[in-house]
Structures are given as C-alpha cells and as structure tokens.
N, C-alpha and C positions, 0 to 999 in steps of 0.2 A: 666317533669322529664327527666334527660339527657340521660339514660338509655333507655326508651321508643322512645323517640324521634327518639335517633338515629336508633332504631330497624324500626322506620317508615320511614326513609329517607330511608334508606337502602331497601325495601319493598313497596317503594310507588307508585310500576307501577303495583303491585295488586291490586289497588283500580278499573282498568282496569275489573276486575271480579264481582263489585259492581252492583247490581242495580241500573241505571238512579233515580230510586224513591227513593232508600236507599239516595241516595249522594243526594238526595234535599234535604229528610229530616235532614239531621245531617247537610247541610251547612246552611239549615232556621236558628236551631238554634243558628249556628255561628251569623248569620246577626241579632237577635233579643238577641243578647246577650250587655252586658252595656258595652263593647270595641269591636263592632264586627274587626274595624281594628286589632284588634292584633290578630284573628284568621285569619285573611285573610294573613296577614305577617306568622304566619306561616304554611301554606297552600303553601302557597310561597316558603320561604325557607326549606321546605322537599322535595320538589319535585312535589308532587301532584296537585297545582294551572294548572301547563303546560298541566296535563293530564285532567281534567277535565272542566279550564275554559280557554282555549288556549287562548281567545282572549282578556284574561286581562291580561295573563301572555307578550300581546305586548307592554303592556301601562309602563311596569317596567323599569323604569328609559328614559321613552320616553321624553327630553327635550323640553317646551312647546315655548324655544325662544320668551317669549312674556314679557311686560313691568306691565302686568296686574298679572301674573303668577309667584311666588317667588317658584311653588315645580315643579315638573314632574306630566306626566299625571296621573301615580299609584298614586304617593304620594296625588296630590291634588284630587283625586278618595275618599281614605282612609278619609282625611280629611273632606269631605262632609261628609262620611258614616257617622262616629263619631257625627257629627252635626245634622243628622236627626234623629228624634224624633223616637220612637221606636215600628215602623209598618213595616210588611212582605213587604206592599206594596211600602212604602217608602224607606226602606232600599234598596230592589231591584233596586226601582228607580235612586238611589243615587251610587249604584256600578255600574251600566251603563250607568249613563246619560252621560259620556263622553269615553266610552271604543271605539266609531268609531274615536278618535282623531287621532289615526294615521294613519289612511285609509285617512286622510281628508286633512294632512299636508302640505302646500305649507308654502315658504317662500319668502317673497318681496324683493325685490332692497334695502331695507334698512338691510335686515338680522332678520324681525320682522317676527315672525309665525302666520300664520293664520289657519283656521280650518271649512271653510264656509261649511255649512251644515252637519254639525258632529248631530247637537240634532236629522236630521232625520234620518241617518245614524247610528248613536247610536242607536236608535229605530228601527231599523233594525236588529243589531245582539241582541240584548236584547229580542224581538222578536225568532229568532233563538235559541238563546240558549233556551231561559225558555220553547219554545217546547221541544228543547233535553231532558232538565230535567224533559220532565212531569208536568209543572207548569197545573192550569186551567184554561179554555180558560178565564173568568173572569180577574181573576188577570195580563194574557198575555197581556190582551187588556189594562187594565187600567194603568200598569205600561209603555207600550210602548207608549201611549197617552200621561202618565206626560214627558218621555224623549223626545217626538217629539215636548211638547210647551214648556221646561224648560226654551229656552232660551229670552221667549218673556217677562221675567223679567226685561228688562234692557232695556227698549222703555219707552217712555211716553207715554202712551194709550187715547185716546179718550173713553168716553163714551161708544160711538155706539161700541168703538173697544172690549172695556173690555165686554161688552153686546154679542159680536161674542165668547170672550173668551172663554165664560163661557158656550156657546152653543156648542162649541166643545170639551171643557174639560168635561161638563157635574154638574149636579149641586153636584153630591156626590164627584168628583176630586176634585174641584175646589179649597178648602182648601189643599190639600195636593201639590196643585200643590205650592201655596206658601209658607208651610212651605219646600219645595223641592230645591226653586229657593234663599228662606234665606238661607238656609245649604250650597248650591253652592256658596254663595255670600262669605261666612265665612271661603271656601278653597282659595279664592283670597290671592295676597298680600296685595290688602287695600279692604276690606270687604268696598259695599256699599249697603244696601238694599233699597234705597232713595225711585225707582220707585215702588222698591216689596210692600212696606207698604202704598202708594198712590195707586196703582191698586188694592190692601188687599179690602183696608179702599170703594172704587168706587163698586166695585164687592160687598161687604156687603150690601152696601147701595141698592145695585138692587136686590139682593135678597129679603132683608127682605122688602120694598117695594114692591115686588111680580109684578116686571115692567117686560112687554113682553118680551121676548126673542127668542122664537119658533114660527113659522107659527101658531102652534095650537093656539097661547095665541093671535091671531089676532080676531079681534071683527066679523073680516068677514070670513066666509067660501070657501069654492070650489062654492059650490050649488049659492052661493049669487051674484059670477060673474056668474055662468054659465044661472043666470036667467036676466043677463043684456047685454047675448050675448055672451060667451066667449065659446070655444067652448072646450072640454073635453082634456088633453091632455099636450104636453110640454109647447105650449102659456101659458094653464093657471098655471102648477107650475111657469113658468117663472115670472108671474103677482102678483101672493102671496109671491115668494122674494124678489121682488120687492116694495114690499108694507110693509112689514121686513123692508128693509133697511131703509125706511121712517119713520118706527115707532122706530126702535131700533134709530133714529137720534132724532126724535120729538114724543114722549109721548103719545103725548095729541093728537094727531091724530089719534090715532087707539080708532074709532066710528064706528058703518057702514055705516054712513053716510056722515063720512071724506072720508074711502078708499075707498067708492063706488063712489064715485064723483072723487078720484084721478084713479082709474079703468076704470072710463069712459073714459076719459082724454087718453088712450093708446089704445081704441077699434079703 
C-alpha cells in the first residue's frame, strides 16, 4: 500500500531498535513465502535490506562480467531464491550461496570475471550473519555446509568422489544439496544441470545400496589392526582412511579379510 510504504521508507532506520530474533522471524517468513524475491526487492528499495543485511545490500547491481551470467550478482541471487523449493534451509542457502561474489572478484586479460572461492567465502559471511540473527546452531551448520559444496555441481564426479560427497555433506543434506545446485543452474544464462542429475542419479544409487562410505561402515575395526600390530594413535586413524579410500574406490573389498591383508601390506 503506497501510503504505508512510504511511512516505512521514510522510518526504516528504526528497524535498528528491532530485536536480532524479531527480524529473523518476520524475514523467515519472507523467505518461505511463494515470491520470497519480491519481499527481498522491497526490503531493498525501503531502505532497510542496507541496515540489516549489509552484505547483500553489496551484491545490488554487482556486474558478474561473465559469458555464463546474463543478470548481476543480486539479480541472479533472487533468481535462485525463487527456484528453490520451499525450505528455511534452502531458501537460506540460496540467498547466500553467492553473496561473497564480490569479496572474490578479479577480472582477467580478457575482461571475463571470475569469482574463485566465493562458495567458501560465501560460507563464511552466511555463517556470520545467521549468528547475527540468532539462527540455531543446526541450521548454521547445514546451510553453510550446502554454500561451501554448491559449487561441486558442475564437475564430473567419480564414484569414489560422489561417495566423499556425500560423507561431507552428510546423508540428511545431500538431497537438498542438489536440489540447491538445480536452482543455481536456473539463475545461469543457459541453465545446465547435465552433471547435477548424473551425480543425483550416482549418490541415489549409493545410498539405497547402503555402500560404505564412513570409516564406521568398514568391515574392520581400530581393535582388528591393533591386534595385527598397529599401535594406538595417528598411524592407525591414518591406516582406516586409508583403507576408506580403497573401499570407497572398490566395493567388494571391504572383508576383513581383504583389509587385513591390505593393513598388513603398510606395517
């Protein structure tokens, strides 16, 4: 209502008086709303984005100078949000997976932008802020986790590699990681989700297969080197990821009577 509105431009450096917790909860439900971009636009245009979320208020009309990239960093921000399906956690994920872009920006000899290490960077003030606002450590952790791997979307993965993936995203992320990495794909100028829906389709398959992926899920224990000689300590974590990397590569060798024989093999 134009009336309102402008009462709130006008007054929108008292939001300064707000509780931290108040202003999470009124912008959650901005973000879980069915255009969260158009609350974020105006959040923007009253004033108030600068005061409470300075560090997207840098990304506003940040030009991404790239061949891949038809909007600015705000714009193609917004355009994920919109595309991500409608979770606290995702949504979150999706207004910051790229808000360290301009902390990151160099430009080449050719005039083409680059942005190397923005997804941990990103993860970093995402991180930051969602302390500011009181977020729980839970959701701190897991939304700064999907920004720190968003971008391992656009690789061709290996087996063994999607098998690491999923050990560090975790088995309850790992879904939302990819629908995170299609919503990004969709603020491009030519959307491709080639690799997202091949590593999808690989990571399903390891799951519901119930194929090792953790030291735990090895057929051999601590106690089982340590009764073949190994002696308590870094050697032997060092010996159990080791014997990981062998099973997350080949399957069918975690026996204990494969990795005891490949254990003995390094005493």
């Amino acid at each position: 209502e134009p009336v309102i509105f402008t009462s709130i431009c006008n007054n929108s450096s008292t939001i300064e008086k707000v509780s931290f917790e108040r202003i999470r909860d009124e912008f959650c439900k901005i973000l879980i709303s069915q255009h969260p971009s158009q609350g974020i636009r105006l959040l923007h245009s009253s004033g108030i984005l600068k005061i409470i979320l300075p560090e997207l208020e840098k990304c506003v009309g940040f030009s991404q100078k790239n061949p891949h990239h038809d909007k600015d960093v705000f714009e193609h921000i917004l355009s994920v949000l919109d595309n991500s399906p409608c979770s606290i956690k995702l949504r979150l994920s999706a207004l910051f997976h790229d808000i360290g872009k301009p902390e990151c920006f160099i430009m080449d000899e050719n005039g083409i932008g680059h942005f190397h290490g923005h997804d941990k960077v990103s993860a970093r003030i995402a991180e930051k802020i969602m302390k500011r606002l009181k977020f729980d450590n839970s959701t701190i952790k897991d939304v700064s986790l999907l920004i720190s791997e968003h971008m391992t979307g656009y690789a061709v993965l290996k087996v063994s590699s999607v098998k690491k993936l999923i050990n560090r995203v975790g088995l309850d992320n790992v879904e939302e990681l990819f629908q995170l990495q299609i919503a990004d794909s969709k603020g491009h100028a030519v959307p491709d989700y080639t690799n997202i829906l091949k590593t999808r389709t690989m990571a399903r398959k390891i799951i519901n297969e119930k194929q090792p992926l953790t030291v735990k899920d090895l057929a051999v224990k601590g106690t089982d080197l340590i009764n073949i000689g190994y002696k308590p300590g870094i050697s032997l974590g060092k010996e159990l990821n080791k014997l990981l990397d062998l099973v997350l590569l080949y399957p069918e060798m975690n026996t204990i009577d494969n990795l005891l024989e490949s254990a003995k093999l390094d005493l």
